[in-house]
VEXLO-344513 format. One record per residue (C-alpha): residue in three letters; residue number from 1; x, y, z. Coordinates in nm, 4 decimals. Example, Ala and Ser with C-alpha at 12.3 -4.5 7.8 and 13.67 -1.06 7.14 Angstrom:
VEXLO-344513
+------+-----+----------+----------+----------+
: type : seq :        u :        v :        w :
+------+-----+----------+----------+----------+
:  ala :   1 :   1.2300 :  -0.4500 :   0.7800 :
:  ser :   2 :   1.3670 :  -0.1060 :   0.7140 :
+------+-----+----------+----------+----------+
end
This chain:
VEXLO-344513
+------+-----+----------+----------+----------+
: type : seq :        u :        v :        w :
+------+-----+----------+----------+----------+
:  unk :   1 :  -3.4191 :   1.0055 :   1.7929 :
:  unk :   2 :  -3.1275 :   0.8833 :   1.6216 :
:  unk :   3 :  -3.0684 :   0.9783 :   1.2466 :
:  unk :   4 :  -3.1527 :   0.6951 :   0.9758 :
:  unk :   5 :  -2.8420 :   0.5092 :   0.8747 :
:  unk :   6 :  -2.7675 :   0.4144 :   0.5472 :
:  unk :   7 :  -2.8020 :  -0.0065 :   0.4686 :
:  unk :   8 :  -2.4946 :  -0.0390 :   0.2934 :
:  unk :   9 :  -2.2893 :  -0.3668 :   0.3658 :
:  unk :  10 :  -1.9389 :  -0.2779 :   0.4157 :
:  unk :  11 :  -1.6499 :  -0.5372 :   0.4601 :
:  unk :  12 :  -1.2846 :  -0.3813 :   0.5742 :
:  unk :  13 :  -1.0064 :  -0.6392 :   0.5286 :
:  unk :  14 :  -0.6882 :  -0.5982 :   0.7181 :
:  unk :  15 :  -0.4080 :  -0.8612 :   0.6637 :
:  unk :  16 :  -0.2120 :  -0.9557 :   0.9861 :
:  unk :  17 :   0.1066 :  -0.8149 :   1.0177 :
:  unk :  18 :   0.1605 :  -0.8581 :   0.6135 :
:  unk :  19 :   0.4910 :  -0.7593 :   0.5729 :
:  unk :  20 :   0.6775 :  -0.9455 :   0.8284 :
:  unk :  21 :   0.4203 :  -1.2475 :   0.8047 :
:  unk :  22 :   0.5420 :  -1.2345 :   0.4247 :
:  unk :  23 :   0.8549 :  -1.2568 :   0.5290 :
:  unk :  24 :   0.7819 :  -1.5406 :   0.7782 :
:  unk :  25 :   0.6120 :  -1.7357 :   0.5371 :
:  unk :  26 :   0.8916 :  -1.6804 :   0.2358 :
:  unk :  27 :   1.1737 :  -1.8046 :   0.5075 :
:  unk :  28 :   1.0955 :  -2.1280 :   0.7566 :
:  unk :  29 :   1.3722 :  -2.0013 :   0.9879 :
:  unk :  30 :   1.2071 :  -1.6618 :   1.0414 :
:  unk :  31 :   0.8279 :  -1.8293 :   1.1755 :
:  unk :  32 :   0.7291 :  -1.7714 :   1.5500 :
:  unk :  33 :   1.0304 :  -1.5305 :   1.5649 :
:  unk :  34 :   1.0238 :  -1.1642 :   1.6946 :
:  unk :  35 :   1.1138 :  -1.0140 :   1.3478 :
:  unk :  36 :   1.1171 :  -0.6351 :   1.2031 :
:  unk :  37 :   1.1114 :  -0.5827 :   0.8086 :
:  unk :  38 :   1.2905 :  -0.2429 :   0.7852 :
:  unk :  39 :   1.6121 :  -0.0646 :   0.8374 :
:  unk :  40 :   1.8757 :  -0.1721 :   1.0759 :
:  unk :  41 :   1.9623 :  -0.1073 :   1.4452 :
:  unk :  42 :   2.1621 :   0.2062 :   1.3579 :
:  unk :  43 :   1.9457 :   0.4071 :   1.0974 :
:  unk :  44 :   1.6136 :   0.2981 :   0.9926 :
:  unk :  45 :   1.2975 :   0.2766 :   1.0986 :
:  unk :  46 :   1.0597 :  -0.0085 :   1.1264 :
:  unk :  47 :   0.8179 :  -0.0753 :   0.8583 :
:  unk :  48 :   0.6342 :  -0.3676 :   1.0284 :
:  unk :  49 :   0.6552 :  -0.5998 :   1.2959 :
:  unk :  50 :   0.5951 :  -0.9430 :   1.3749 :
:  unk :  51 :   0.3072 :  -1.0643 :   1.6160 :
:  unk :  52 :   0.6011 :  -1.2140 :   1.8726 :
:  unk :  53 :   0.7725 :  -0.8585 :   1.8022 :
:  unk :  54 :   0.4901 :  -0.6585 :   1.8859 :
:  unk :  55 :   0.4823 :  -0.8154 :   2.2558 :
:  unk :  56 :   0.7884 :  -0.5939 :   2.3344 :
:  unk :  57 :   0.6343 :  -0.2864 :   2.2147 :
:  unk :  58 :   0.7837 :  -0.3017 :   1.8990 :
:  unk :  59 :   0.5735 :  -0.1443 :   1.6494 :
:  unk :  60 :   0.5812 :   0.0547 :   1.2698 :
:  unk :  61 :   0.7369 :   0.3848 :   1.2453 :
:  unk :  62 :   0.9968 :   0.4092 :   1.5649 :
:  unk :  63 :   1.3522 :   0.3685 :   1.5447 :
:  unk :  64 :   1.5327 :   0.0752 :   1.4708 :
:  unk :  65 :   1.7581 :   0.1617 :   1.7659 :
:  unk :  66 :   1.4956 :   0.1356 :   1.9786 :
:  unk :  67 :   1.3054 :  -0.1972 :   1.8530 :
:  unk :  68 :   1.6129 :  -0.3605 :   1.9132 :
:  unk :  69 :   1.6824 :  -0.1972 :   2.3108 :
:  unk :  70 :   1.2761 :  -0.3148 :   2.3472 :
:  unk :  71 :   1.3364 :  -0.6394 :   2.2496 :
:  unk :  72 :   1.7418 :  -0.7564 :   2.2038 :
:  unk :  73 :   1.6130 :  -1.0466 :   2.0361 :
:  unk :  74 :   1.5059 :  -0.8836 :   1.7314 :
:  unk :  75 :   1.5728 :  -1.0128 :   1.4113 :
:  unk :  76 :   1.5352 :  -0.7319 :   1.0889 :
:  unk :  77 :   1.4445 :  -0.8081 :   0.7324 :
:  unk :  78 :   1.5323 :  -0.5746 :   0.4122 :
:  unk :  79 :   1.1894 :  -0.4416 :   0.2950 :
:  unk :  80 :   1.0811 :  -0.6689 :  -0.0326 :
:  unk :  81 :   0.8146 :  -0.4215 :  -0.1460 :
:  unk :  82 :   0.8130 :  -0.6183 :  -0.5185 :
:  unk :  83 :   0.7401 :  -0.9380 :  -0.3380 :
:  unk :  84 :   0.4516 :  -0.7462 :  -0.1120 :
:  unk :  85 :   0.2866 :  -0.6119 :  -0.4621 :
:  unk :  86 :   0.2701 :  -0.9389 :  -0.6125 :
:  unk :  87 :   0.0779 :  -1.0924 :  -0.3090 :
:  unk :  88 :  -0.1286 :  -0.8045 :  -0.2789 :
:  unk :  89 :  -0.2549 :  -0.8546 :  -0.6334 :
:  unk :  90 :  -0.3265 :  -1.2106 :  -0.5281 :
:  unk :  91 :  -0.5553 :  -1.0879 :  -0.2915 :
:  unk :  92 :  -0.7220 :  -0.8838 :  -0.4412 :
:  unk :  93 :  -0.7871 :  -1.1242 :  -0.6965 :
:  unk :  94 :  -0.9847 :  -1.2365 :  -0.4336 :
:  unk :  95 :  -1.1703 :  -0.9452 :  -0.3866 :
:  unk :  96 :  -1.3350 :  -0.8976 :  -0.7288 :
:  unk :  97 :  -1.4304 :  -1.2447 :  -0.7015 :
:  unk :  98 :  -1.7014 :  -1.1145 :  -0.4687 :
:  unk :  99 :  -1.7498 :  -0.7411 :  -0.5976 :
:  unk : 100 :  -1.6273 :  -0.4467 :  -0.8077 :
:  unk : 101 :  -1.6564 :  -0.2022 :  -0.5240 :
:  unk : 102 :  -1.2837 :  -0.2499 :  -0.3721 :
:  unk : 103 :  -1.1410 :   0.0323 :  -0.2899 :
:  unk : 104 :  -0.7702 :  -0.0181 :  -0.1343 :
:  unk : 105 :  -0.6007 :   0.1569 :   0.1059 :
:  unk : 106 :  -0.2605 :   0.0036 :   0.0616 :
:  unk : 107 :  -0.1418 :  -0.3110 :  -0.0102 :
:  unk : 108 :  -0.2667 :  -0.5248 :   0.2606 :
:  unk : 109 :  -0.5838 :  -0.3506 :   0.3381 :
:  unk : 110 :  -0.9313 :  -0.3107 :   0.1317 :
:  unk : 111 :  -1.2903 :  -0.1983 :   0.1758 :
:  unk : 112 :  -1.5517 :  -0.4154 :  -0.0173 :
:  unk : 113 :  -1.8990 :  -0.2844 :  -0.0829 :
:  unk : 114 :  -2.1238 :  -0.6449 :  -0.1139 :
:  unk : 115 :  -2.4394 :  -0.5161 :  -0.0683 :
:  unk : 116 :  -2.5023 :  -0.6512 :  -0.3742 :
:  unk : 117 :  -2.2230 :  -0.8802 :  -0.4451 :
:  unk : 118 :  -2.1573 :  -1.1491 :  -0.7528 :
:  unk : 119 :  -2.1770 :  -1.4464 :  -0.4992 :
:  unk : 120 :  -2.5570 :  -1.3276 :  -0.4491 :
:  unk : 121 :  -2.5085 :  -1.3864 :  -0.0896 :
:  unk : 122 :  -2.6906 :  -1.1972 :   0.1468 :
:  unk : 123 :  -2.4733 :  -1.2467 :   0.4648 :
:  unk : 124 :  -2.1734 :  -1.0339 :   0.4611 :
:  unk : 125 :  -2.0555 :  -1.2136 :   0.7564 :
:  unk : 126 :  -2.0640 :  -1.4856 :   0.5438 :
:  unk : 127 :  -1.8379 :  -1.3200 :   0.2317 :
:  unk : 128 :  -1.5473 :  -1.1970 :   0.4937 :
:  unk : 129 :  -1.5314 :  -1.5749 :   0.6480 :
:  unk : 130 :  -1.5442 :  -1.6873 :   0.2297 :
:  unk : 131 :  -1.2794 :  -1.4261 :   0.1941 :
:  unk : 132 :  -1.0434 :  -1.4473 :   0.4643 :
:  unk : 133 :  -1.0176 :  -1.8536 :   0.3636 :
:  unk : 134 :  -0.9526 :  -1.8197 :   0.0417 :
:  unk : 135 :  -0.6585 :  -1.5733 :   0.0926 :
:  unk : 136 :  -0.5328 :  -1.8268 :   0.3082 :
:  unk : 137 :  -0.5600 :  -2.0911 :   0.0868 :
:  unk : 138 :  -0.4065 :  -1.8609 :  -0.1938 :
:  unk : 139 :  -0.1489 :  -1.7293 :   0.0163 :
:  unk : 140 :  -0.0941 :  -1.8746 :   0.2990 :
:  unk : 141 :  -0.1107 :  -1.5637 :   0.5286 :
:  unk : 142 :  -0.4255 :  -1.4783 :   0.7370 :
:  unk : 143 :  -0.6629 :  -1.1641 :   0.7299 :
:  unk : 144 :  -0.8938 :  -0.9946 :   0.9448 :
:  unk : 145 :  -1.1781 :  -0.8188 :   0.8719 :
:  unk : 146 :  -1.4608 :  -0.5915 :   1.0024 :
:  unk : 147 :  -1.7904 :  -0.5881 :   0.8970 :
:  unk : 148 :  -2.1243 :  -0.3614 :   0.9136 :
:  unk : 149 :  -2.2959 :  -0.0466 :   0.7714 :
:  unk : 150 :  -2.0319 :   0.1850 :   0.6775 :
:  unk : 151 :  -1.6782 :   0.2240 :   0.6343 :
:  unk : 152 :  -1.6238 :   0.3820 :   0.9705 :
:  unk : 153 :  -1.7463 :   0.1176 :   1.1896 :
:  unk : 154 :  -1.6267 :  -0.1978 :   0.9456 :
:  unk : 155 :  -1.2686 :  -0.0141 :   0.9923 :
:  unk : 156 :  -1.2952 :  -0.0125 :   1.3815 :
:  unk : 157 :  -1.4483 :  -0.4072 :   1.3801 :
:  unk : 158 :  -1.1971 :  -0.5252 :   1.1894 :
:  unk : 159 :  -0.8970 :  -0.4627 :   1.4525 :
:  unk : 160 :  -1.1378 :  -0.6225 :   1.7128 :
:  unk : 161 :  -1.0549 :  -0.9774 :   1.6543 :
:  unk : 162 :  -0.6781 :  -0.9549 :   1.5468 :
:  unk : 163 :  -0.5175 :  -1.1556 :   1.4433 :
:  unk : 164 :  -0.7303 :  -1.4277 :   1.2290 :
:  unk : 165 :  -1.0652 :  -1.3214 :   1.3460 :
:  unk : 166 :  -1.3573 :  -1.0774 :   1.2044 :
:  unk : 167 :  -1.6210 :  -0.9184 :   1.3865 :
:  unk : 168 :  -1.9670 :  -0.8031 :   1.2892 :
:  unk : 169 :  -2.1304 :  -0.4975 :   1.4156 :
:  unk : 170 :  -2.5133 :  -0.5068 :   1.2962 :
:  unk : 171 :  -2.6911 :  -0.2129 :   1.2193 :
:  unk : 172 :  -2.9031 :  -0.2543 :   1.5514 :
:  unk : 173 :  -2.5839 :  -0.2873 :   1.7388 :
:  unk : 174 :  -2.4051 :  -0.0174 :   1.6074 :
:  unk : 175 :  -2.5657 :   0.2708 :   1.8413 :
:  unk : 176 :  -2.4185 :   0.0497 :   2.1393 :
:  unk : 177 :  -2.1146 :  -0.0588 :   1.9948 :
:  unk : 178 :  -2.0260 :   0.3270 :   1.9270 :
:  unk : 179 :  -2.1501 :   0.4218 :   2.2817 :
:  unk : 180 :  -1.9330 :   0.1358 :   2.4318 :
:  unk : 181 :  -1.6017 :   0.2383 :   2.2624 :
:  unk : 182 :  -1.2815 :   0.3776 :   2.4079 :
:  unk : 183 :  -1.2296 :   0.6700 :   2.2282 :
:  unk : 184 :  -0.8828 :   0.5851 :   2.1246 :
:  unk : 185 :  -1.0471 :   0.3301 :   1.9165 :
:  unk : 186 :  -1.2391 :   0.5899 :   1.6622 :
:  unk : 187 :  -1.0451 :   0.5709 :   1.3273 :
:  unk : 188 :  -0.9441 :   0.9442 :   1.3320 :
:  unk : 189 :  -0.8558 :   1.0201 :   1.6626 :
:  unk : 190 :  -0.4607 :   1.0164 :   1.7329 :
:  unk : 191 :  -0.2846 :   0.9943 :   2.0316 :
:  unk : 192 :  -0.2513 :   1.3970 :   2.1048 :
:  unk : 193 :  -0.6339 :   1.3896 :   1.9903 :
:  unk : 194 :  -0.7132 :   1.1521 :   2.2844 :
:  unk : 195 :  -0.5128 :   1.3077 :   2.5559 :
:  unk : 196 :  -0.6680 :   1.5977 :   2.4510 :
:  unk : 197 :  -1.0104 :   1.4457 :   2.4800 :
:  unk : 198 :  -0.8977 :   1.2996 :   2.8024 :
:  unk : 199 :  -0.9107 :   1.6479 :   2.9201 :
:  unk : 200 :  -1.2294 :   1.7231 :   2.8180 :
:  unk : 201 :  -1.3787 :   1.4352 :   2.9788 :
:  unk : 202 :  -1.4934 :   1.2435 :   2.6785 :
:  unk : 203 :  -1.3367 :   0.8821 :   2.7601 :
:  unk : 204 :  -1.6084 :   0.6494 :   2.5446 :
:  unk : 205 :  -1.7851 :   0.6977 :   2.2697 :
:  unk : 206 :  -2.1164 :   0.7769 :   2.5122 :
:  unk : 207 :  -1.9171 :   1.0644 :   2.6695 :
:  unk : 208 :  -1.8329 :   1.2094 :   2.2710 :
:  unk : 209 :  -2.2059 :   1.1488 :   2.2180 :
:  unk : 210 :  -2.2769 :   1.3435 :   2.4996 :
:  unk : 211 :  -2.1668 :   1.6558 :   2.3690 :
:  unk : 212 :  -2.3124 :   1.8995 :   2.1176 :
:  unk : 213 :  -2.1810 :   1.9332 :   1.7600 :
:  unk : 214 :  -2.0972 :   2.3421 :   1.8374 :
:  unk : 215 :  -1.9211 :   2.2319 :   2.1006 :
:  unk : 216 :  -1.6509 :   2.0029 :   1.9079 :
:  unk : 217 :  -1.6353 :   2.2494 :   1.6268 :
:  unk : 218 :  -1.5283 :   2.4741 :   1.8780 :
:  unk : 219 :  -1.2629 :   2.2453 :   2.0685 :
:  unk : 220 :  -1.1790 :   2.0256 :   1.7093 :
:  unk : 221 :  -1.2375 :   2.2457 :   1.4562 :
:  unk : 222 :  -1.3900 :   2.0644 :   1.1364 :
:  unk : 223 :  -1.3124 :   1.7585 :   1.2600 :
:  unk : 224 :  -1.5531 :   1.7957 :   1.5512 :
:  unk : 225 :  -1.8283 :   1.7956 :   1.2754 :
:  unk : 226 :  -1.6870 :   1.4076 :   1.2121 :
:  unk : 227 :  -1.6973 :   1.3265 :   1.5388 :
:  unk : 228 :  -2.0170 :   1.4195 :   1.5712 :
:  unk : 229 :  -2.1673 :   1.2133 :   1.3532 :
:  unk : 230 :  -1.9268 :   0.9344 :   1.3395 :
:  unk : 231 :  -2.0058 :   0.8402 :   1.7111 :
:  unk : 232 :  -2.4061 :   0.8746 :   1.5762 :
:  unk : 233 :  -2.2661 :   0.5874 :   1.2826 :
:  unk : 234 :  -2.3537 :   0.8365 :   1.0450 :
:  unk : 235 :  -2.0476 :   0.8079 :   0.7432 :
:  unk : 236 :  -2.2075 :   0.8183 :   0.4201 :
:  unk : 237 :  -1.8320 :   0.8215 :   0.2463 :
:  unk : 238 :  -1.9068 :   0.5669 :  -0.0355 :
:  unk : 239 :  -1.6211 :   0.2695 :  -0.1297 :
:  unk : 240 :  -1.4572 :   0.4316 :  -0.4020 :
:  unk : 241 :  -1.2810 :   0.1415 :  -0.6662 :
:  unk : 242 :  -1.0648 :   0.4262 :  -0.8366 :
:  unk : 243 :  -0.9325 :   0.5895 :  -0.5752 :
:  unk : 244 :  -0.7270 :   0.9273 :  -0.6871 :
:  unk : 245 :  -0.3783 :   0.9970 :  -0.5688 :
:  unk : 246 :  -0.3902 :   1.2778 :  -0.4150 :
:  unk : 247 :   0.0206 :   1.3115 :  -0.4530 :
:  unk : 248 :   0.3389 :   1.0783 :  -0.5411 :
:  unk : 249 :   0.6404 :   1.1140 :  -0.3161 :
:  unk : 250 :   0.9592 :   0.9435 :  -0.2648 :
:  unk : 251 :   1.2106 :   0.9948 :   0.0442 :
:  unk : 252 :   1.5360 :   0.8153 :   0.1955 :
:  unk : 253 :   1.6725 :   0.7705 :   0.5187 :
:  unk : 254 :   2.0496 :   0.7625 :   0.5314 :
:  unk : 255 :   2.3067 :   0.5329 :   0.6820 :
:  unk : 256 :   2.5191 :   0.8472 :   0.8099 :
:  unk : 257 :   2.3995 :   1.1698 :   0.8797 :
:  unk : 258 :   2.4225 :   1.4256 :   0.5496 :
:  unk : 259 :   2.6092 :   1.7658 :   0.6562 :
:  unk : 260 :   2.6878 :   1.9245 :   0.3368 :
:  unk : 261 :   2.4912 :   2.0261 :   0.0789 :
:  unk : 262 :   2.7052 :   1.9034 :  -0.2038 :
:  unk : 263 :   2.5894 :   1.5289 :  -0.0355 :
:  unk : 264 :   2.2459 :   1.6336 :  -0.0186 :
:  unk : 265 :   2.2198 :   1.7146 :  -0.4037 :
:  unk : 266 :   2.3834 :   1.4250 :  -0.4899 :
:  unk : 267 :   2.1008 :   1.2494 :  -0.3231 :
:  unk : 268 :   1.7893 :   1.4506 :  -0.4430 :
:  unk : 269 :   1.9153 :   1.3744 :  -0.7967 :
:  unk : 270 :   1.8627 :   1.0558 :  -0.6900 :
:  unk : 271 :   1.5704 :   1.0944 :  -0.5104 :
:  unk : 272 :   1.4479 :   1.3002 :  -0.8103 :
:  unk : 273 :   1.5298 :   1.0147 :  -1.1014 :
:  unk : 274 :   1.3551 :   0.7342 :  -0.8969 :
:  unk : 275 :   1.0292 :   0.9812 :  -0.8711 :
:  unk : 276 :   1.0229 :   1.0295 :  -1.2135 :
:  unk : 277 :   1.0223 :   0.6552 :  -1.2763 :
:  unk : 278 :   0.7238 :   0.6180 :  -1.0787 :
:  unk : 279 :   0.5346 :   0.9439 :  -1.2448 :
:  unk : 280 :   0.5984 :   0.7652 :  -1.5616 :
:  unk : 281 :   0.4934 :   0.4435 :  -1.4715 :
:  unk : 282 :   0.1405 :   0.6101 :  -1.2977 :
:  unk : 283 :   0.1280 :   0.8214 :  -1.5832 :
:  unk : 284 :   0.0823 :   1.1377 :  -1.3074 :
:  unk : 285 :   0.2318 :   1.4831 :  -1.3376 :
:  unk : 286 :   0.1865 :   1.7253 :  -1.0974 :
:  unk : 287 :   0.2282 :   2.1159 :  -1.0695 :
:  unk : 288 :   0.3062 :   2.1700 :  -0.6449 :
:  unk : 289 :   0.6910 :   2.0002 :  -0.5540 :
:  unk : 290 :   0.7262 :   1.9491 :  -0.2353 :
:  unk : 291 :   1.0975 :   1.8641 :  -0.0223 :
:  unk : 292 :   1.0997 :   1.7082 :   0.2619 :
:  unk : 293 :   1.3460 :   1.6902 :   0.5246 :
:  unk : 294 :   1.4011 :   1.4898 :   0.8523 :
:  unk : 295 :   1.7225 :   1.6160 :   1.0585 :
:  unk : 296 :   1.9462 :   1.4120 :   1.3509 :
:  unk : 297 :   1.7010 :   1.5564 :   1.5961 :
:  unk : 298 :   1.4092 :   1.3802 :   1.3994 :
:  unk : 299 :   1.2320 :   1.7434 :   1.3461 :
:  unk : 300 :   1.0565 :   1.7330 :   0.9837 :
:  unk : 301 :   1.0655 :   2.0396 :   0.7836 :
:  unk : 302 :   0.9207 :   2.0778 :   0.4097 :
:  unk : 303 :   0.9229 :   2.3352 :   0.1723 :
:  unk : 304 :   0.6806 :   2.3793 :  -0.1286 :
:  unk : 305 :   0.6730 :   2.5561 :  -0.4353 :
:  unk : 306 :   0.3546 :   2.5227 :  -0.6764 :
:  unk : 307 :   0.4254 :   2.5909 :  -1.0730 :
:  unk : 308 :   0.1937 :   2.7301 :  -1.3599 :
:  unk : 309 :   0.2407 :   2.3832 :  -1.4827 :
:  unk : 310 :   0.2699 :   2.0368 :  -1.4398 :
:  unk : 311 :   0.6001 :   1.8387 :  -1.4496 :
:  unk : 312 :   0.7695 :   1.4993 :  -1.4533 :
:  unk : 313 :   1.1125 :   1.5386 :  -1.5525 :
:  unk : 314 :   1.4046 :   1.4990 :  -1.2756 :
:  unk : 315 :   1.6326 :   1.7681 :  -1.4182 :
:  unk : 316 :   1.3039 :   2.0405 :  -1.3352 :
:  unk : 317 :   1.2353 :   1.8605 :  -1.0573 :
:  unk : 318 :   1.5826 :   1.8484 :  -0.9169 :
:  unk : 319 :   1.6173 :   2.2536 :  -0.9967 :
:  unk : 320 :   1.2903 :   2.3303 :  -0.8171 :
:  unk : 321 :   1.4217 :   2.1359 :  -0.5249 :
:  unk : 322 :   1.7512 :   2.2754 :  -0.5091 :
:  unk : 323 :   1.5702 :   2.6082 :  -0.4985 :
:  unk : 324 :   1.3491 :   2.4816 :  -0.1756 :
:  unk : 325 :   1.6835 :   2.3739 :  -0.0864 :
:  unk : 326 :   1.8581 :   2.6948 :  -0.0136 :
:  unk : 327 :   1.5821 :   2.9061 :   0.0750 :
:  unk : 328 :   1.6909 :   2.8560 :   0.3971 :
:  unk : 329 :   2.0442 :   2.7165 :   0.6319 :
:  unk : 330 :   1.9876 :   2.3773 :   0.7615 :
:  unk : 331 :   1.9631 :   2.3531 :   1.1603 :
:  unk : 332 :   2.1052 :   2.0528 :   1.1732 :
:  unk : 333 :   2.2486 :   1.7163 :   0.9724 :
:  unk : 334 :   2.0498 :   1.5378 :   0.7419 :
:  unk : 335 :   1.9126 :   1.1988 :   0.8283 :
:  unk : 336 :   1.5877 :   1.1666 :   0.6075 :
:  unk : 337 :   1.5357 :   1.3174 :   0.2485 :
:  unk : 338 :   1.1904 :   1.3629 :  -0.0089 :
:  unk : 339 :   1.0316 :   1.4674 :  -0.2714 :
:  unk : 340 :   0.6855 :   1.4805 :  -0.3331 :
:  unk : 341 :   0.4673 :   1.6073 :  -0.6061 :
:  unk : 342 :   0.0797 :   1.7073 :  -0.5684 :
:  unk : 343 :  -0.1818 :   1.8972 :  -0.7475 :
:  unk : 344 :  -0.2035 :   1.6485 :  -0.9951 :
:  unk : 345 :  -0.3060 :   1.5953 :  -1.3371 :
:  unk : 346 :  -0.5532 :   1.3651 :  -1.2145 :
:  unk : 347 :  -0.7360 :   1.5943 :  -1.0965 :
:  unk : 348 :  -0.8471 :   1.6848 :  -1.4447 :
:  unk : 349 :  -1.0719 :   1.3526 :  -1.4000 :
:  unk : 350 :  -1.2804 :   1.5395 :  -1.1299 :
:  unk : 351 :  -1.3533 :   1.8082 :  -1.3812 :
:  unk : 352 :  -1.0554 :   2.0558 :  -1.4078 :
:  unk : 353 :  -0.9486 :   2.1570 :  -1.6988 :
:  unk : 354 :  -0.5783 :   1.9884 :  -1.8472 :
:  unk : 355 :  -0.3051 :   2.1574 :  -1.8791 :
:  unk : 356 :   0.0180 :   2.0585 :  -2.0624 :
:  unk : 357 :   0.2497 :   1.8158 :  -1.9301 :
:  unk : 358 :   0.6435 :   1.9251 :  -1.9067 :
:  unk : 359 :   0.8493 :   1.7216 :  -2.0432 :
:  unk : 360 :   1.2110 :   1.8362 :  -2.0973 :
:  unk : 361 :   1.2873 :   1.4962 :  -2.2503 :
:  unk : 362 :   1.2821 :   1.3309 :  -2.5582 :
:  unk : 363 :   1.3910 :   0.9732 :  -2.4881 :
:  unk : 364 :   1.0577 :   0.7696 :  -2.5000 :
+------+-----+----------+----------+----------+
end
């Protein structure tokens, strides 16, 4: 007997390629072209690709180097993140049109709660078709988008239909649909996570079904106890509108390879000024700095240190970092640097008792 699943109605909107179709849109010359927004050939990585890029295997987060050997063609775009904000708020504009339960992801993707929605439509099949139009007609860029009981499944449906398309899974399809599903498809499960399931035998979602919930804990660990119930469409995780950030980071990639440490201070008081812009801005402190660093050989490394307080300023920042710095010799040249803060102050929402802000200065 299967368990009783919750009658929520649960949209997940996904926009199509929205930082190169931005792009597209912004420059006439750039439409129906294979097109990466992101660093160059020689050092960066890509941030998004285009639809016509993506044909050649191009995708997010590889090297620039090797977008352009999978498709020569390639044409990259400098990253206009300010630009990308201002649309997102358009769309989600959109969104509140319909509900108060958004809670975003990022900037191009959303899940909407309209089980009872200020339309007072009962078809949630018919809100994402209402939605996805009127983006376009605001924007000009299309949207996908899943739809059914929970967040789990409307995040699977809504890469179904990609690009410009939806899908619907209804609650009396959703035992099958799970049953029927590769299990590379389950929002969770990586790429070691499915070779690794591979091995196991557990191809579909019936094969993951198929096995007991000891028996993932044992081969998973706690995220067998997802899987579990996931594959059973049981995800009771609620759409949250104020989603807490759980930390604030900020990193660069470099044009040439950093070998000194001299260089690499010079950049983390960078790195550390333009994070305490954005801790400002959030109004966000934090108490746990963390450093991040990506060498020629693309291994990460980080190194954290967690204070008796929280902070904001650069020049504490910057000395905590230097300290993470030099707690050990670097194995190799720099290509990538970070810093991150968590434990944050906004975790005083969720109950914790506040503690006092660091500040070291005076110029606000």
């Amino acid at each position: 007997m299967e368990a009783q699943l919750p009658q929520r109605k649960i949209i997940h909107v996904d926009m199509d390629a929205f930082y190169a179709s931005v792009e597209q849109k912004d420059n006439p010359e750039l439409q129906g072209k294979a097109i990466a927004v992101g660093g160059g050939e020689t050092r960066g990585v890509v941030a998004a690709a285009s639809y016509e890029a993506r044909k050649f295997g191009v995708r997010s987060a590889i090297s620039g180097y090797l977008a352009k050997k999978r498709c020569p063609e390639l044409i990259f775009v400098k990253p206009r993140f300010d630009r990308y904000r201002e649309i997102s708020q358009i769309i989600r504009k959109v969104f509140f049109e319909y509900t108060d339960l958004v809670e975003p992801l990022s900037l191009d993707e959303a899940y909407l709660d309209v089980t009872h929605n200020k339309k007072d439509n009962p078809s949630a099949t018919m809100i994402a078709e209402e939605i996805r139009q009127r983006i376009f007609e605001e924007t000009g860029l299309t949207a996908s988008a899943g739809i059914s009981i929970n967040k789990f499944i409307a995040k699977v449906a809504s890469d179904y239909n990609k690009p410009n398309g939806q899908k619907t899974v209804n609650p009396d399809e959703v035992i099958a649909f799970l049953e029927e599903l590769p299990i590379g498809k389950f929002h969770g499960v990586g790429k070691v996570t499915t070779q690794k399931m591979y091995q196991l035998g557990i191809f579909t979602g019936k094969d993951l079904k198929s096995k007991t919930e000891e028996y993932l804990v044992q081969h998973f660990g706690k995220s067998g106890g997802y899987y579990y119930h996931v594959v059973r469409g049981i995800h009771n995780s609620e759409v949250k509108p104020n989603r807490i950030a759980k930390s604030v980071g900020t990193e660069h990639t470099f044009f040439e390879n950093l070998v000194s440490e001299v260089f690499i201070e010079e950049k983390l008081v960078r790195i550390a000024d333009e994070l305490e812009r954005r801790l400002k801005k959030k109004k966000i402190a934090g108490k746990t700095i963390t450093l991040k660093i990506k060498y020629s050989d693309f291994t990460v490394q980080t190194r954290s240190k967690t204070l008796p307080y929280y902070i904001t300023d650069k020049n504490l920042m910057f000395e905590m970092v230097k300290e993470l710095l030099y707690q050990e010799r670097l194995k190799e040249s720099v290509r990538l640097l970070g810093i991150s803060l968590s434990n944050l102050n906004t975790d005083a929402a969720k109950g914790e008792k506040k503690s006092v802000v660091v500040q070291l200065q005076f110029d606000f």
